[in-house]
Backbone of each chain as nested JSON, in Angstrom:
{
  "chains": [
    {"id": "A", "residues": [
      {"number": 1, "name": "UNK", "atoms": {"N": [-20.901, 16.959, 10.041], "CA": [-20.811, 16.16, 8.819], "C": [-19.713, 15.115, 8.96]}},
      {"number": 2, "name": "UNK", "atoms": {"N": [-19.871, 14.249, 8.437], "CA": [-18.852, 12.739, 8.649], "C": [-18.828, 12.591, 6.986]}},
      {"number": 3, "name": "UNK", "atoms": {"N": [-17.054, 11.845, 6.792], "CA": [-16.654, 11.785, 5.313], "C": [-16.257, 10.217, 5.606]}},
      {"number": 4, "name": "UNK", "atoms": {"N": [-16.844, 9.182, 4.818], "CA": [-16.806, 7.894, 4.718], "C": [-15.695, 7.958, 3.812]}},
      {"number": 5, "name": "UNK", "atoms": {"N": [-14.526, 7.063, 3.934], "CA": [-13.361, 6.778, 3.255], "C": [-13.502, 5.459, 2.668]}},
      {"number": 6, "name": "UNK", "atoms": {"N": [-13.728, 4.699, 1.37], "CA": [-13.963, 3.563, 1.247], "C": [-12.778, 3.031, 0.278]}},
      {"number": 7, "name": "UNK", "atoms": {"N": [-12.642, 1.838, 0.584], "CA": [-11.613, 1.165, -0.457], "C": [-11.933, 0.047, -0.479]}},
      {"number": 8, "name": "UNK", "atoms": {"N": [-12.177, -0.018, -1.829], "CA": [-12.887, -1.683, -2.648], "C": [-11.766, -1.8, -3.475]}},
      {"number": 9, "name": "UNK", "atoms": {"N": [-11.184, -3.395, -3.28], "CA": [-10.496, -4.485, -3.982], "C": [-10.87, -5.289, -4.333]}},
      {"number": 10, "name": "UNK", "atoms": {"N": [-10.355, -5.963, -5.424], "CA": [-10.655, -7.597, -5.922], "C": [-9.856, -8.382, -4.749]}},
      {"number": 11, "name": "UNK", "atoms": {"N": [-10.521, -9.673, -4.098], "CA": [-10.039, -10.236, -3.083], "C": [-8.729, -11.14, -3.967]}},
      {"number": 12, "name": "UNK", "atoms": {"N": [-7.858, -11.765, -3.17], "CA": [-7.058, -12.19, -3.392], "C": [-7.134, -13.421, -4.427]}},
      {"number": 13, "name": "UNK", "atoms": {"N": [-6.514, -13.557, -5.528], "CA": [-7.104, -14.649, -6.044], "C": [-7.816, -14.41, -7.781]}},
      {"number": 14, "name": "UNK", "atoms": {"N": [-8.644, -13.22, -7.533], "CA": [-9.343, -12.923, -8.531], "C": [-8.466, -12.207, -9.643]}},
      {"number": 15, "name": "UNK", "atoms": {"N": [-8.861, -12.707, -10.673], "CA": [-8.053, -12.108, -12.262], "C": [-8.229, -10.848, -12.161]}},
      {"number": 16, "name": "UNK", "atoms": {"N": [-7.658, -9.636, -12.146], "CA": [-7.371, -8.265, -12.342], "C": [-6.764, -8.125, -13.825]}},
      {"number": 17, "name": "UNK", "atoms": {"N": [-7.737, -8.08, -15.16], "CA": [-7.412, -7.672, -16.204], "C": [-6.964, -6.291, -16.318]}},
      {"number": 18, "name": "UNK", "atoms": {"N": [-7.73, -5.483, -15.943], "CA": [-7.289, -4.05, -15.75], "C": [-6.082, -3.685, -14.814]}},
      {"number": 19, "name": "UNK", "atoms": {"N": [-5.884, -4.572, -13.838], "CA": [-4.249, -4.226, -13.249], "C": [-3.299, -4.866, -14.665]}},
      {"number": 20, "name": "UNK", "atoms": {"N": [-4.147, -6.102, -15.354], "CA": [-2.639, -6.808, -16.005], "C": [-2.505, -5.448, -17.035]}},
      {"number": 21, "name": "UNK", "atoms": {"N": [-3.295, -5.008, -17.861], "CA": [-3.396, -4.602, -18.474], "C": [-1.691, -3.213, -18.561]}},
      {"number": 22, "name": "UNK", "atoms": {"N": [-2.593, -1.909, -17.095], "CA": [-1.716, -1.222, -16.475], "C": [-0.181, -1.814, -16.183]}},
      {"number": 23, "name": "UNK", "atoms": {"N": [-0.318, -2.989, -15.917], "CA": [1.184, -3.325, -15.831], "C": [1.717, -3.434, -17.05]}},
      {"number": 24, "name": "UNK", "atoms": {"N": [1.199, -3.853, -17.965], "CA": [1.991, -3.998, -19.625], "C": [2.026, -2.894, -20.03]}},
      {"number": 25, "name": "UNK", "atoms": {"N": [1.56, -1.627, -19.891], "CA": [1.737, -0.734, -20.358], "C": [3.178, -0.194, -19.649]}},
      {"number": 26, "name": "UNK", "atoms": {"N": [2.906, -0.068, -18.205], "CA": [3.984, 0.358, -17.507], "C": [5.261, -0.358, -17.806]}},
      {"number": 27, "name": "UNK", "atoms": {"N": [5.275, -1.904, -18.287], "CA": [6.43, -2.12, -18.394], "C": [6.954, -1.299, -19.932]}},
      {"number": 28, "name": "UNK", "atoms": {"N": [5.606, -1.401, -20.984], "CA": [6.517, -0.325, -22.329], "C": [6.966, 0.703, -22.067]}},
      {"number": 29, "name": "UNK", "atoms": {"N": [6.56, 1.563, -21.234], "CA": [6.798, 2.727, -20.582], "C": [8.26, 2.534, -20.338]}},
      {"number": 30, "name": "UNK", "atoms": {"N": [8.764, 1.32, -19.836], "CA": [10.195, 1.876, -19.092], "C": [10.326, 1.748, -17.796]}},
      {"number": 31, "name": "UNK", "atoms": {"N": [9.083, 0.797, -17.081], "CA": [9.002, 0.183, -15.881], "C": [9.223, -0.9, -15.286]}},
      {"number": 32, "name": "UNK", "atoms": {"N": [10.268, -1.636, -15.663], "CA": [10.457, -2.902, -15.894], "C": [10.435, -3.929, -14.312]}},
      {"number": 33, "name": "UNK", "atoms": {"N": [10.668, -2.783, -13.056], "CA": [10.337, -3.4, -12.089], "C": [9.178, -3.455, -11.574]}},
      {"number": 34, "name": "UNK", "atoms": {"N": [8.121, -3.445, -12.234], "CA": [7.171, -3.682, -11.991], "C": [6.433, -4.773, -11.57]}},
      {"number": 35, "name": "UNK", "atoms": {"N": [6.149, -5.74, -10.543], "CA": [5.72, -7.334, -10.516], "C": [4.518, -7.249, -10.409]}},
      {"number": 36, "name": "UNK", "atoms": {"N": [3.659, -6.023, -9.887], "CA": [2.016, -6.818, -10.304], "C": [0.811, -5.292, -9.966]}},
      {"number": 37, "name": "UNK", "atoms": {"N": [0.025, -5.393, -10.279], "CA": [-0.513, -4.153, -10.262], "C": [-2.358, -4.412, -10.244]}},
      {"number": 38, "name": "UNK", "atoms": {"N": [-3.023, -4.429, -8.662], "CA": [-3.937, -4.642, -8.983], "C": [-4.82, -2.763, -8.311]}},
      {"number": 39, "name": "UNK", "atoms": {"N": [-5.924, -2.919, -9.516], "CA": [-7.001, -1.351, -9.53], "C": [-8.123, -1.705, -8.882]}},
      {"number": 40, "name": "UNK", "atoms": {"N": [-8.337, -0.78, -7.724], "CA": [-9.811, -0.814, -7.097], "C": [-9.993, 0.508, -7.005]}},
      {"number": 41, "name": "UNK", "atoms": {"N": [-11.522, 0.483, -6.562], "CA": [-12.018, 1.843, -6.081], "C": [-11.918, 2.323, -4.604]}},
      {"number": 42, "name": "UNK", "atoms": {"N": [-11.896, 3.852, -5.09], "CA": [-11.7, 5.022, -3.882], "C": [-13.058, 5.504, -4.07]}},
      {"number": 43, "name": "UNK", "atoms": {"N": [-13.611, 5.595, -2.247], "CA": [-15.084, 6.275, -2.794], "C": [-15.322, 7.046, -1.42]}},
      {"number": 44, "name": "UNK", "atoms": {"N": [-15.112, 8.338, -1.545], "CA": [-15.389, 9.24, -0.178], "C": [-17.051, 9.753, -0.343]}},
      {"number": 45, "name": "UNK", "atoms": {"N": [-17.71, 9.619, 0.66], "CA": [-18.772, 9.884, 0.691], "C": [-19.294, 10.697, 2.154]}},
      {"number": 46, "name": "UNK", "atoms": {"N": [-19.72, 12.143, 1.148], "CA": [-20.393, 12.862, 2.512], "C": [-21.343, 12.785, 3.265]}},
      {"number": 47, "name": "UNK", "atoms": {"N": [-21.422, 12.355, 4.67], "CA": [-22.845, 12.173, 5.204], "C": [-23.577, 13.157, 6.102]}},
      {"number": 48, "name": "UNK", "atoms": {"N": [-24.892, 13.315, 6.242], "CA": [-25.104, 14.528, 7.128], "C": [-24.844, 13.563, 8.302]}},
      {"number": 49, "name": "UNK", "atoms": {"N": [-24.817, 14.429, 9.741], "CA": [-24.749, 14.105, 11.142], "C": [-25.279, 12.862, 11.163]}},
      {"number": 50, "name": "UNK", "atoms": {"N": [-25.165, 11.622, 12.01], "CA": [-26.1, 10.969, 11.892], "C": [-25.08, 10.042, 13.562]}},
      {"number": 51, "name": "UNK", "atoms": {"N": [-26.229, 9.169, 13.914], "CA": [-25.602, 7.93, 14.738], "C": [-24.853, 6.97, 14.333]}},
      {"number": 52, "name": "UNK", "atoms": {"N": [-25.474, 6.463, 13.175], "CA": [-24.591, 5.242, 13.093], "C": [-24.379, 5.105, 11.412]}},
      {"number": 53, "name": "UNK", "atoms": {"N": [-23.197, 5.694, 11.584], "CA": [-22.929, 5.785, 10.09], "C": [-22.133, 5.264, 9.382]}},
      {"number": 54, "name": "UNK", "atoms": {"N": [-21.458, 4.06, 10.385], "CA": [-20.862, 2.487, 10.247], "C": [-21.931, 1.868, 10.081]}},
      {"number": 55, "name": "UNK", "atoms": {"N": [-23.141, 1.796, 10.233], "CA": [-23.827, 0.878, 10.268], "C": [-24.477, 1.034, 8.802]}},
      {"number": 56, "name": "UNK", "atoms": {"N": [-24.508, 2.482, 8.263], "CA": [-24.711, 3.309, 7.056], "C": [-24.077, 2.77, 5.898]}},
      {"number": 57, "name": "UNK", "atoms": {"N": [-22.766, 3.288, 6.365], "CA": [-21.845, 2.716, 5.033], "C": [-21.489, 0.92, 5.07]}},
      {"number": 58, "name": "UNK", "atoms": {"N": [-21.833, 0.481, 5.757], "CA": [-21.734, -0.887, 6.019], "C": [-22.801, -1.337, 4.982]}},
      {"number": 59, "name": "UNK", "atoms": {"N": [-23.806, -1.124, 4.856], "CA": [-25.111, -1.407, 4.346], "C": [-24.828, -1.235, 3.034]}},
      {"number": 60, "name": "UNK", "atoms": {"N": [-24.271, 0.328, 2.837], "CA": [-23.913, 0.773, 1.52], "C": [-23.257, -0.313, 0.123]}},
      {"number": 61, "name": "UNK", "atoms": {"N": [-21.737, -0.421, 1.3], "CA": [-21.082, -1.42, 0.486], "C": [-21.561, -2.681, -0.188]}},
      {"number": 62, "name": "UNK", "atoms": {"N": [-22.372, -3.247, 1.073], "CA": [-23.108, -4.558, 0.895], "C": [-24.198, -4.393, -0.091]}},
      {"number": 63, "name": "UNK", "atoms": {"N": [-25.297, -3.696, -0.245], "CA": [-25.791, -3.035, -1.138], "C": [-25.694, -2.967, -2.911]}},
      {"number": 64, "name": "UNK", "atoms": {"N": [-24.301, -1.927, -2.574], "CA": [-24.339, -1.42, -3.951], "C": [-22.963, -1.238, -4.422]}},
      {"number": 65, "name": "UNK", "atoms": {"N": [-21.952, -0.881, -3.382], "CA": [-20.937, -0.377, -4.098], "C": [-19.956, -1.506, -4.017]}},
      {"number": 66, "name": "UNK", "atoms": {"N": [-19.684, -2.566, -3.4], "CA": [-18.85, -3.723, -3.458], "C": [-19.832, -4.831, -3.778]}},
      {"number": 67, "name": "UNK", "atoms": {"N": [-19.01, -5.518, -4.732], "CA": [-19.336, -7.41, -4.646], "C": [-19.089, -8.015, -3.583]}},
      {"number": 68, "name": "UNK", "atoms": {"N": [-19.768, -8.688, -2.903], "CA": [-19.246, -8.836, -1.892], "C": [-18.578, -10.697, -2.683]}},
      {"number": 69, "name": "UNK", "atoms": {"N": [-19.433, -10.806, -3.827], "CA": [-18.163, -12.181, -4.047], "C": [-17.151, -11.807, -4.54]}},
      {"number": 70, "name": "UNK", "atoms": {"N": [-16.832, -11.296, -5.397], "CA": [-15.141, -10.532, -5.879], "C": [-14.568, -9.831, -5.141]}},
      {"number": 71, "name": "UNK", "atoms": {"N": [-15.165, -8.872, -4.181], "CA": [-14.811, -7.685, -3.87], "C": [-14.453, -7.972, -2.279]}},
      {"number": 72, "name": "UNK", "atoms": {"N": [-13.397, -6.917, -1.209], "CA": [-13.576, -6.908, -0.607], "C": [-13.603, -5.309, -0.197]}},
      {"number": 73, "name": "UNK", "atoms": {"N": [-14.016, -5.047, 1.02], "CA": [-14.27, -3.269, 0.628], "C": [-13.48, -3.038, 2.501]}},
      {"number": 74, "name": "UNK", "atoms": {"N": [-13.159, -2.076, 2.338], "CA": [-12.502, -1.825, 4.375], "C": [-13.119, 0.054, 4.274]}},
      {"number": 75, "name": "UNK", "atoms": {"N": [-13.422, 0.43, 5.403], "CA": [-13.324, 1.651, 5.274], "C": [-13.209, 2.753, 6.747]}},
      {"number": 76, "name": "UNK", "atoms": {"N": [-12.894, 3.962, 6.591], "CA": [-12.853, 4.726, 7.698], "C": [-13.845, 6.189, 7.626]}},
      {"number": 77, "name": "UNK", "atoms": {"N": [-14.115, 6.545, 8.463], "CA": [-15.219, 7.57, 8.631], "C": [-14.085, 8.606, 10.119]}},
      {"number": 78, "name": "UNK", "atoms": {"N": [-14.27, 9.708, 9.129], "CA": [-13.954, 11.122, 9.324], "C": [-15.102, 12.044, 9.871]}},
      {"number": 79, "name": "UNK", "atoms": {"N": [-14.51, 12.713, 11.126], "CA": [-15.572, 13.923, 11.314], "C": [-14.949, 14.956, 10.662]}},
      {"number": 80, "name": "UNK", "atoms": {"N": [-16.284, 15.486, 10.288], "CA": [-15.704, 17.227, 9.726], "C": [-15.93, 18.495, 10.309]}},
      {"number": 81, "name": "UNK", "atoms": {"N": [-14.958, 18.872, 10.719], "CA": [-14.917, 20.108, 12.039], "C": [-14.978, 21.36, 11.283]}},
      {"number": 82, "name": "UNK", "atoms": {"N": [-16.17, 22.016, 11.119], "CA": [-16.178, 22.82, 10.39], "C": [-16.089, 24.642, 11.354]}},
      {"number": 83, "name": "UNK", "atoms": {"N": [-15.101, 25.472, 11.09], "CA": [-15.3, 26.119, 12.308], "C": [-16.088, 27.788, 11.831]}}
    ]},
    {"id": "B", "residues": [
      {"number": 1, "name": "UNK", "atoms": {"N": [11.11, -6.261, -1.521], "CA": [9.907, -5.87, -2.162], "C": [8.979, -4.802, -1.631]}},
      {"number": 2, "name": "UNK", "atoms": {"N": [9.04, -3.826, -2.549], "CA": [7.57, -2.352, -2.172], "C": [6.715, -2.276, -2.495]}},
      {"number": 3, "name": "UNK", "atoms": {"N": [5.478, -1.91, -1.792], "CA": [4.202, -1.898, -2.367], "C": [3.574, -0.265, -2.434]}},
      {"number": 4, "name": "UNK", "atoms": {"N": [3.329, 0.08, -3.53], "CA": [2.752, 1.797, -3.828], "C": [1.559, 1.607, -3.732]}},
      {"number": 5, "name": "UNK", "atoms": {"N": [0.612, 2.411, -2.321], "CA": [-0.68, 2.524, -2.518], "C": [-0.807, 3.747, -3.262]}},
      {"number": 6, "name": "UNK", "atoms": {"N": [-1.608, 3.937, -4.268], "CA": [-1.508, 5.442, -4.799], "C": [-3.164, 5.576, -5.034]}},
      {"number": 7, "name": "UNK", "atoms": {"N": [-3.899, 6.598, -4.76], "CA": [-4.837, 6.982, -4.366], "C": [-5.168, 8.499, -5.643]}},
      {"number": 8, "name": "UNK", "atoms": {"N": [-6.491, 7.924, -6.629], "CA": [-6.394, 8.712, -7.61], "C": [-7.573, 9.966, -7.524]}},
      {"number": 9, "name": "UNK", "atoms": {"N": [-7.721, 11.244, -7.614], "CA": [-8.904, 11.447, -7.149], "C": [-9.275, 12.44, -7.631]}},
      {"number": 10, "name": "UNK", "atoms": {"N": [-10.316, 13.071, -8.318], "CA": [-10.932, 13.817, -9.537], "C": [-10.346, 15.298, -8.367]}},
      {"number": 11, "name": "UNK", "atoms": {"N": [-10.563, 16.024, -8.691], "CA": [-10.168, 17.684, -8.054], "C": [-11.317, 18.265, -8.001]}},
      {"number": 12, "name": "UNK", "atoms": {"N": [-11.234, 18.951, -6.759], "CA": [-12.353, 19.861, -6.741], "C": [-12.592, 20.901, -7.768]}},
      {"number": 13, "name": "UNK", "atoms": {"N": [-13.96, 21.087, -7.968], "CA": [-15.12, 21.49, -8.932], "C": [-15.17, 20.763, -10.066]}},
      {"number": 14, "name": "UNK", "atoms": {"N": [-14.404, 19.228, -10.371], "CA": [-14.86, 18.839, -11.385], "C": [-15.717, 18.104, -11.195]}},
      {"number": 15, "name": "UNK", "atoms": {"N": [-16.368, 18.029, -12.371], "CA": [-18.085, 17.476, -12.049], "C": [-17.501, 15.688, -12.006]}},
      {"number": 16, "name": "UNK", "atoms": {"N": [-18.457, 15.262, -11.39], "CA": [-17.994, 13.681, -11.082], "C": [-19.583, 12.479, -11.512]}},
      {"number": 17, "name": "UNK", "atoms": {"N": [-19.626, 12.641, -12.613], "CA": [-20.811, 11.738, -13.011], "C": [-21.373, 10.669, -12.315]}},
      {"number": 18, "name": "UNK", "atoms": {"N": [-19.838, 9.501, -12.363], "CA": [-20.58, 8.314, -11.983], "C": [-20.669, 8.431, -9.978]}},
      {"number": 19, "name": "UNK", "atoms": {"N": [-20.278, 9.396, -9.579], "CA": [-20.258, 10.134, -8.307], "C": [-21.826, 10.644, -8.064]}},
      {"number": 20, "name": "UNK", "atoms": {"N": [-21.941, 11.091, -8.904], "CA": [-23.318, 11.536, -8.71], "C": [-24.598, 10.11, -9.196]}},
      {"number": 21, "name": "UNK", "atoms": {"N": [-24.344, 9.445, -9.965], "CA": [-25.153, 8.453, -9.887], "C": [-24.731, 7.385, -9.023]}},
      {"number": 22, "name": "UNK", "atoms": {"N": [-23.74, 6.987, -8.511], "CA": [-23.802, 6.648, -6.688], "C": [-24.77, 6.877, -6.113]}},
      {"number": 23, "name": "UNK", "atoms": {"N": [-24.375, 8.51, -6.202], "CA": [-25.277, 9.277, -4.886], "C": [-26.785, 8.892, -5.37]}},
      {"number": 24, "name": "UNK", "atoms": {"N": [-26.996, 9.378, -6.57], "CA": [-28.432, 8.927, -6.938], "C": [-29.196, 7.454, -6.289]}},
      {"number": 25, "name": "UNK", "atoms": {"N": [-28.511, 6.261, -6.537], "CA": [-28.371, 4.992, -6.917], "C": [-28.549, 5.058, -4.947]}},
      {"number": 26, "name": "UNK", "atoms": {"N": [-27.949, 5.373, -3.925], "CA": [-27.561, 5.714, -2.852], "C": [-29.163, 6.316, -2.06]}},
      {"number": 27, "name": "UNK", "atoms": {"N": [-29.674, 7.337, -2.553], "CA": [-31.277, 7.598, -2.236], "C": [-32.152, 6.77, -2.214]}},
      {"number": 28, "name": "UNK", "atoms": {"N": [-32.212, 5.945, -3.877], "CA": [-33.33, 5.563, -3.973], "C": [-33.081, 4.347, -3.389]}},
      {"number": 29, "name": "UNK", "atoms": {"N": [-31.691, 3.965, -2.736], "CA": [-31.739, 2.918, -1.865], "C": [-32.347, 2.894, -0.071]}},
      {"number": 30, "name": "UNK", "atoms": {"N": [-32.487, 4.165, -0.096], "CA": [-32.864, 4.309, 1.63], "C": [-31.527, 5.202, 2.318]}},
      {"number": 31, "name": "UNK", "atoms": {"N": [-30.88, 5.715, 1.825], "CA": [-29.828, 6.243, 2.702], "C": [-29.97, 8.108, 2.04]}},
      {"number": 32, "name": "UNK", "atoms": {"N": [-30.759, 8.762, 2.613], "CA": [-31.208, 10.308, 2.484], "C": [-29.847, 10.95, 2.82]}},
      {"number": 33, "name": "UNK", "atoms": {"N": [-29.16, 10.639, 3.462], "CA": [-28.493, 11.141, 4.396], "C": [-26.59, 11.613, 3.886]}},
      {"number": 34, "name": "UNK", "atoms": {"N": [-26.913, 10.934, 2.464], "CA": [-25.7, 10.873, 1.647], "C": [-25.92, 12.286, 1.002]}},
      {"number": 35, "name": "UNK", "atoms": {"N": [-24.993, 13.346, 1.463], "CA": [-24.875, 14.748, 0.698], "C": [-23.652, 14.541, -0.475]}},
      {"number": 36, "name": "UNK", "atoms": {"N": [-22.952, 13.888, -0.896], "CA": [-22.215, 14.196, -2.39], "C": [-21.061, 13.018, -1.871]}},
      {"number": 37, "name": "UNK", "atoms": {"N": [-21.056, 12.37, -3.273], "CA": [-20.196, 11.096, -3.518], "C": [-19.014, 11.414, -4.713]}},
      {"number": 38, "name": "UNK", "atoms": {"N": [-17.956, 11.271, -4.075], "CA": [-16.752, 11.309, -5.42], "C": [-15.853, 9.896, -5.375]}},
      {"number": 39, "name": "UNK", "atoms": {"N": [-15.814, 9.365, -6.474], "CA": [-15.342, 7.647, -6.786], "C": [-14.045, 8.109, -7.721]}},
      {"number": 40, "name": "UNK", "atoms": {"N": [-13.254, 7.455, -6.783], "CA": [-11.68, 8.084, -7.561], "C": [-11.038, 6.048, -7.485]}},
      {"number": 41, "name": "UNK", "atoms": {"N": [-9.879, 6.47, -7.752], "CA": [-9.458, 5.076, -8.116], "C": [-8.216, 4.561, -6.955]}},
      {"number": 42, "name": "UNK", "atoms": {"N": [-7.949, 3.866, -7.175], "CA": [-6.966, 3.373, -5.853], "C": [-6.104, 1.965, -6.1]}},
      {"number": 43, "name": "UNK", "atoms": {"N": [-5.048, 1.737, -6.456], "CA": [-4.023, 1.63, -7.685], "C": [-2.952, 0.95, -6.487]}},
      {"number": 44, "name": "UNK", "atoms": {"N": [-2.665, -0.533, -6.244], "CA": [-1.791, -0.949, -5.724], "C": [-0.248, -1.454, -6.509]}},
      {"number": 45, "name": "UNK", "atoms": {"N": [0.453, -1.006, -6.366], "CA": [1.572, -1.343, -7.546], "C": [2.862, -2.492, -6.458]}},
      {"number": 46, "name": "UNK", "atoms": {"N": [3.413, -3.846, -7.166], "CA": [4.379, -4.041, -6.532], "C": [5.481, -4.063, -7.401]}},
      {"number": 47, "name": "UNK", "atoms": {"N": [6.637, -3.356, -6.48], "CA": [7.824, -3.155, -6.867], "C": [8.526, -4.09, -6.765]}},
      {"number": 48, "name": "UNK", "atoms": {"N": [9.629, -4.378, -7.578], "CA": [10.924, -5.186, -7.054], "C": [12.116, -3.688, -6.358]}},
      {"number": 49, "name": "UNK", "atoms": {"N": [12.704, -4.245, -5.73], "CA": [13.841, -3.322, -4.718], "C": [14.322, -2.619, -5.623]}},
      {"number": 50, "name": "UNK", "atoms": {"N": [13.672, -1.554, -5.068], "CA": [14.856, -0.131, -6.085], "C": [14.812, 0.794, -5.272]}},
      {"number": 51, "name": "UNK", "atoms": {"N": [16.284, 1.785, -5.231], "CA": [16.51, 2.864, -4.315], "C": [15.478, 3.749, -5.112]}},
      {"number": 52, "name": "UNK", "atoms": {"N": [14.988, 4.243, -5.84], "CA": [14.442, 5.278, -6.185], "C": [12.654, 5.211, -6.423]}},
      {"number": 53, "name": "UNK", "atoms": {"N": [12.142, 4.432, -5.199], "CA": [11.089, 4.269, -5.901], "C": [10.109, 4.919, -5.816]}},
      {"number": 54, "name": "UNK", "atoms": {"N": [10.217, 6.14, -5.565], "CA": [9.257, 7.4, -5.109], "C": [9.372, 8.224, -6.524]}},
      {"number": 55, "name": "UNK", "atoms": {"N": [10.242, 8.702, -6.942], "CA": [10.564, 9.355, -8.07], "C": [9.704, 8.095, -9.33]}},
      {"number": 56, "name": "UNK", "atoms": {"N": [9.994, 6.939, -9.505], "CA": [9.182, 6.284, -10.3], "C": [7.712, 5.771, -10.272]}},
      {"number": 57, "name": "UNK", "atoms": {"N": [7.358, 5.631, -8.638], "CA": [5.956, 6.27, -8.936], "C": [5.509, 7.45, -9.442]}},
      {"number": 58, "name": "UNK", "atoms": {"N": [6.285, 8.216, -9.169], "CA": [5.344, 9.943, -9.15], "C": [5.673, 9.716, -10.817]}},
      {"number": 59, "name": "UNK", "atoms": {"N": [6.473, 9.262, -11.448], "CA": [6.789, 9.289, -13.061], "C": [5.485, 8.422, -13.77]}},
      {"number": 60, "name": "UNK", "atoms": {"N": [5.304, 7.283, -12.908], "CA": [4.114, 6.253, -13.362], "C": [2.947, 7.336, -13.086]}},
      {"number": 61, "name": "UNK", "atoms": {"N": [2.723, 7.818, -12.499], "CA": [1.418, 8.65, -12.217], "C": [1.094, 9.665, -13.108]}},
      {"number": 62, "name": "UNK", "atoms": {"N": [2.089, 10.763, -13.101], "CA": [1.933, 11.573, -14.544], "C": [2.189, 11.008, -15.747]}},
      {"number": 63, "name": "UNK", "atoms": {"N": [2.754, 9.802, -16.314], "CA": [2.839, 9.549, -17.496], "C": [1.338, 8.364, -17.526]}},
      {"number": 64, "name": "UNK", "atoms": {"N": [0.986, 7.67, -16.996], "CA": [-0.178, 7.179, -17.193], "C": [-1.215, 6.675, -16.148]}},
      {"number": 65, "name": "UNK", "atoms": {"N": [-1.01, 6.941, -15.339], "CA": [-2.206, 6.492, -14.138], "C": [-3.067, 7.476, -13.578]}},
      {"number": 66, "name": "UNK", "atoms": {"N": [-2.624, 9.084, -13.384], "CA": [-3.511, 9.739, -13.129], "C": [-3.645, 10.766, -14.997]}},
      {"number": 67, "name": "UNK", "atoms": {"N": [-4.282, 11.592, -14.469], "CA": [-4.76, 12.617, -15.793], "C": [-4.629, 13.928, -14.582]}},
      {"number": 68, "name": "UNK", "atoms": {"N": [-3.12, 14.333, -14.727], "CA": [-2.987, 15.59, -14.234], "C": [-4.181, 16.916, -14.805]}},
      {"number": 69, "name": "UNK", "atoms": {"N": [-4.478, 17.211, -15.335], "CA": [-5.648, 18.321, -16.019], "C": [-6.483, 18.054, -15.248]}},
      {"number": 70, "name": "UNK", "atoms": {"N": [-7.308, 16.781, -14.85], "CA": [-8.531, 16.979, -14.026], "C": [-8.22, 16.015, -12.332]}},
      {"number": 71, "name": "UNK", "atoms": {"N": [-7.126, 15.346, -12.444], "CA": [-6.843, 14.671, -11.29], "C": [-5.816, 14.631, -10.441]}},
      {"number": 72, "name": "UNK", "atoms": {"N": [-5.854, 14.501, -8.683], "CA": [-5.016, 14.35, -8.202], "C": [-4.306, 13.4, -7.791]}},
      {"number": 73, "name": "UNK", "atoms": {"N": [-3.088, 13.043, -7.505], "CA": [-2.821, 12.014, -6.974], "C": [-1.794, 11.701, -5.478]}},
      {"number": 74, "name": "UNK", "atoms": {"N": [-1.475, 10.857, -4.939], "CA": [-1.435, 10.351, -3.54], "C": [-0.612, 9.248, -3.388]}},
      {"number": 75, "name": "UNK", "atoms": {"N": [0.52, 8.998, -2.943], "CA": [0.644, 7.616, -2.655], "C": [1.091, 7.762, -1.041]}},
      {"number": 76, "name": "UNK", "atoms": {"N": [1.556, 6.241, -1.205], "CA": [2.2, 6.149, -0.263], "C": [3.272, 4.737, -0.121]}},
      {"number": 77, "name": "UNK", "atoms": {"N": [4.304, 4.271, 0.087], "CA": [4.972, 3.193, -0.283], "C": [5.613, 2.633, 0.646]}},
      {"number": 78, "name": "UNK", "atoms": {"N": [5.494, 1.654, 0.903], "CA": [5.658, 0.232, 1.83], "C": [6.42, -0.732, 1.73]}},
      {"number": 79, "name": "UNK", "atoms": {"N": [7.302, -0.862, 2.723], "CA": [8.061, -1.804, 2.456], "C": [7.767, -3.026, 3.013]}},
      {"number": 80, "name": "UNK", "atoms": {"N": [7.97, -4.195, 1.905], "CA": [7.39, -5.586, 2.335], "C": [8.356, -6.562, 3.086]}},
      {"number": 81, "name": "UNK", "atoms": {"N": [8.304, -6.898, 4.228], "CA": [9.391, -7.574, 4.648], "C": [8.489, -9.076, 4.834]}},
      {"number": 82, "name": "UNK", "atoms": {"N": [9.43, -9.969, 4.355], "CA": [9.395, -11.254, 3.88], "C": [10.242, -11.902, 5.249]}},
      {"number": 83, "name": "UNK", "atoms": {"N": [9.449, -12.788, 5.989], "CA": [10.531, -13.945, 6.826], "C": [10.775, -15.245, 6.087]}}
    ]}
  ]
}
């Protein structure tokens, strides 16, 4: 079994309401060093055995789970050594 | 200047909805091969220079970024060097 590690961001540039947001809160909170705060997704995904499962989650992202105009997505793939 | 990657992520046995309609969303795209999807969040924070900035993430995390009861959390923090 292989565990796809994915991480989707807003590319550089793009308005992050939901980071501004988190940051105004954090600064009422009592966080005042706070300078900027942007939120993306974490997305681990289990795959059975397979060959090419870069070529898998590659597809994926492009697909469905990243924009590819807002978004940029990077990811790593884990074997799972099960004993 | 520091940068907190902090990495948010539901706990095992809690049920993960929009995880499972991934996975759904993930089939009826052509990829069989996807056994279980969990979508957690992933939270870049920048700091201005402070000696303590491990203790004030982990404070930002339990007071509002993760939901200790059903979630875990992760960072990790970076220091930005500027030429």
């Amino acid at each position: 079994m292989k565990i796809a590690k994915i991480h989707i961001t807003l590319k550089e540039g793009v308005l992050d309401p939901q980071g501004k947001a988190v940051q105004g809160s954090l600064h009422s909170l009592g966080f005042p060093s706070v300078e900027d705060v942007r939120v993306g997704k974490y997305i681990e995904i289990k795959l059975a055995e397979e060959d090419n499962a870069e070529k898998q989650v590659e597809d994926m992202c492009n697909k469905l789970l990243a924009n590819p105009v807002v978004e940029n997505y990077s990811y790593t793939i884990e074997e799972v050594v099960t004993q």
